[in-house]
VMD Tcl script that builds the backbone (N, CA, C; Angstrom):
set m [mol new atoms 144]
animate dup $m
set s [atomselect $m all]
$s set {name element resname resid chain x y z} {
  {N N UNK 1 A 2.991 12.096 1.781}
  {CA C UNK 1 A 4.090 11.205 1.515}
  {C C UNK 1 A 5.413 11.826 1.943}
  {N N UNK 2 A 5.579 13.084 2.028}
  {CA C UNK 2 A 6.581 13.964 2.466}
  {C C UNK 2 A 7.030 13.359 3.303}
  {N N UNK 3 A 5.859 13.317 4.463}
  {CA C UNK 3 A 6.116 13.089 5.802}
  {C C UNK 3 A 7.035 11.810 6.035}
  {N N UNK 4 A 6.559 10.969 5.190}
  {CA C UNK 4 A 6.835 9.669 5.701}
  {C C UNK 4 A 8.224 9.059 5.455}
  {N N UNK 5 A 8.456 10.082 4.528}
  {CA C UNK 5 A 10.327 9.970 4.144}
  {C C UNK 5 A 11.135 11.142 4.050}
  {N N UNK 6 A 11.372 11.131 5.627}
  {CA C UNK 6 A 12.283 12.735 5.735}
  {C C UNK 6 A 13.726 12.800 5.717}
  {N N UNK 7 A 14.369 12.216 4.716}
  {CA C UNK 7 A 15.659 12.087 4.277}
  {C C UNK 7 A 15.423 12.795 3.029}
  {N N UNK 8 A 14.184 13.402 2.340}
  {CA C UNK 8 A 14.453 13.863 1.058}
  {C C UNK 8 A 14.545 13.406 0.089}
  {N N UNK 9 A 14.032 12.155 -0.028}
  {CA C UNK 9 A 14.555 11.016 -1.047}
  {C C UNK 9 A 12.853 11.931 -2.196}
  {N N UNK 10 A 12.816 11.258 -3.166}
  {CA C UNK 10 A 11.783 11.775 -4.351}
  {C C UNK 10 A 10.662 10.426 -3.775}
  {N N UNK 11 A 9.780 10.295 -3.683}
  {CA C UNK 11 A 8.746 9.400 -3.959}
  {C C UNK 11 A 7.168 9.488 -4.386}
  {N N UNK 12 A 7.358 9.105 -5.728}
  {CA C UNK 12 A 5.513 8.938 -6.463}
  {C C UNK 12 A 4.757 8.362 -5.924}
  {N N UNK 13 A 3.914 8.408 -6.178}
  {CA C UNK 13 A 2.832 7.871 -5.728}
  {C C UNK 13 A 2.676 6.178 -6.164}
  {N N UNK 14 A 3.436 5.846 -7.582}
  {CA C UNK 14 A 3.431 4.373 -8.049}
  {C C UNK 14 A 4.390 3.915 -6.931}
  {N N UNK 15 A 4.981 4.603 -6.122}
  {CA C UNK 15 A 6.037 3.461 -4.673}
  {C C UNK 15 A 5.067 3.220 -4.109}
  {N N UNK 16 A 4.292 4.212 -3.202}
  {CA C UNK 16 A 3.225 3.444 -2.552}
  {C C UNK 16 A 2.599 2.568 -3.294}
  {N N UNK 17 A 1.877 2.726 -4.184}
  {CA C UNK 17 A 1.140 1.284 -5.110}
  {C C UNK 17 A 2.372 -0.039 -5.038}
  {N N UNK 18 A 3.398 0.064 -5.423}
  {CA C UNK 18 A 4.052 -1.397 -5.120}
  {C C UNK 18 A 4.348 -1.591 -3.656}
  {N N UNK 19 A 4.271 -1.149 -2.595}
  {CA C UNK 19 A 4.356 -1.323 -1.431}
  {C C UNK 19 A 3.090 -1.932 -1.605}
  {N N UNK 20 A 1.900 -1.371 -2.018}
  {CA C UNK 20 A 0.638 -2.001 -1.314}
  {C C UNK 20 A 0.419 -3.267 -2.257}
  {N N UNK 21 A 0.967 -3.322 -3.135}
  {CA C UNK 21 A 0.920 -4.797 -3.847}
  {C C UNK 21 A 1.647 -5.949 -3.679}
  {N N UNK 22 A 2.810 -5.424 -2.761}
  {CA C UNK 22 A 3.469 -6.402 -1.939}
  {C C UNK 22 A 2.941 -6.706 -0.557}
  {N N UNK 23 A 2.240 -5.980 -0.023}
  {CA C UNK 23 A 1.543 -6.173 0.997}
  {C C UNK 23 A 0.427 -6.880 0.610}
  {N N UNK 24 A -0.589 -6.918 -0.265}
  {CA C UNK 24 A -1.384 -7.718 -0.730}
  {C C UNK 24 A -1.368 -9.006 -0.916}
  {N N UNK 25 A -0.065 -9.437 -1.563}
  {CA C UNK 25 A 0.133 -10.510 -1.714}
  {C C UNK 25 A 0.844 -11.071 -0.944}
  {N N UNK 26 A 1.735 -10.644 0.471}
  {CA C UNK 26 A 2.066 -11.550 1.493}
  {C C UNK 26 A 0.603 -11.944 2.601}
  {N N UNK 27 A 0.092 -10.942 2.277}
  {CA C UNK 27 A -1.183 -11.152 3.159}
  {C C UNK 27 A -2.490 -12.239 2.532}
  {N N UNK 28 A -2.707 -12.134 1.361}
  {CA C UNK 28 A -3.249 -13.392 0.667}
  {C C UNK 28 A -2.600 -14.348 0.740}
  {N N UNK 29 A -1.355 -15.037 0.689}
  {CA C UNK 29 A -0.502 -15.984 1.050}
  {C C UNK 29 A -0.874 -16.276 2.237}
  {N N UNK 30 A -0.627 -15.529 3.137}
  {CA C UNK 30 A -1.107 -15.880 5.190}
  {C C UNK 30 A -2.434 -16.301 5.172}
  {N N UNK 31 A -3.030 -15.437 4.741}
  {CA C UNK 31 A -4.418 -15.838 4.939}
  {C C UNK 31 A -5.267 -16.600 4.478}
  {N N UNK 32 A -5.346 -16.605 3.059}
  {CA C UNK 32 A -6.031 -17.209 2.028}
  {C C UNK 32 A -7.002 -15.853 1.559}
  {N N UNK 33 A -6.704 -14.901 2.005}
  {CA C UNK 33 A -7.892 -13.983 1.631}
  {C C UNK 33 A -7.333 -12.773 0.751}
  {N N UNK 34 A -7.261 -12.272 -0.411}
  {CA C UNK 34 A -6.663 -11.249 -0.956}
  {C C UNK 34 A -7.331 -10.239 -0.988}
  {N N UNK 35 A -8.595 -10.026 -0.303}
  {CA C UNK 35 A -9.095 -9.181 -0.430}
  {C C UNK 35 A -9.296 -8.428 1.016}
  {N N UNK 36 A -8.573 -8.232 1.676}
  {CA C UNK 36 A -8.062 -7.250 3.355}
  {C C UNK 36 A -8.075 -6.003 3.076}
  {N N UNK 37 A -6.841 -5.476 1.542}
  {CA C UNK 37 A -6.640 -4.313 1.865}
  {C C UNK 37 A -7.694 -3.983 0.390}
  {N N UNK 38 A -8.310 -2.621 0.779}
  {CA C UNK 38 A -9.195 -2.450 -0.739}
  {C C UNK 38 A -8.664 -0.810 -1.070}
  {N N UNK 39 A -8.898 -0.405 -2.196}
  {CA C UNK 39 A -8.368 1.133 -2.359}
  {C C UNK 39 A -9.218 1.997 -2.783}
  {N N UNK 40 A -9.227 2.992 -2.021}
  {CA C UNK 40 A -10.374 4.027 -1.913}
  {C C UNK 40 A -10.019 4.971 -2.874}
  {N N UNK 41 A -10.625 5.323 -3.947}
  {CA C UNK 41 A -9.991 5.959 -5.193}
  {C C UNK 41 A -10.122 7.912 -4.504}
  {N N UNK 42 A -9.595 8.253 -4.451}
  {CA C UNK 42 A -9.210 9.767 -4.373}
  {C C UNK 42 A -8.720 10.189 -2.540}
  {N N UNK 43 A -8.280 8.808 -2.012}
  {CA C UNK 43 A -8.594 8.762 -0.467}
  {C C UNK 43 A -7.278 8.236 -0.278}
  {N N UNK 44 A -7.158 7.045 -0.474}
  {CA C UNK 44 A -5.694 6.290 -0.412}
  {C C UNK 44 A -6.476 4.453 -0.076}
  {N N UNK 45 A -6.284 3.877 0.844}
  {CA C UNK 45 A -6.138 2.437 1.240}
  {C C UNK 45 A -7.269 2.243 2.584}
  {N N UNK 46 A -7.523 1.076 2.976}
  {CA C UNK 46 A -8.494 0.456 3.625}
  {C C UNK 46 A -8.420 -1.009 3.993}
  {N N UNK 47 A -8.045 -1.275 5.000}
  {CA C UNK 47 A -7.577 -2.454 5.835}
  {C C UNK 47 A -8.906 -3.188 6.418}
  {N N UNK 48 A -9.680 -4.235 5.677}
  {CA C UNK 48 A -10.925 -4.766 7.093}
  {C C UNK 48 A -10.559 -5.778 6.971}
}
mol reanalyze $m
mol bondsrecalc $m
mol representation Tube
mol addrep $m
């Protein structure tokens, strides 16, 4: 997560979780399908 915000800002791990729950639900909206992204418990996320 370091990586991904190199201004130094602090970020937990619950930011990513609301990123991916906002992504969830614009993507169930488009699609009709809420089930795209799934979460791999000790891994991170999974897109099919």
């Amino acid at each position: 997560m370091e990586s991904s915000y190199v201004d130094g800002r602090i970020v937990s791990d619950r930011t990513v979780d609301s990123h991916v729950k906002n992504l969830r639900k614009k993507v169930s909206q488009a699609s009709g399908n809420e089930y795209l992204i799934h979460s791999i418990y000790g891994v991170g996320y999974k897109v099919e």
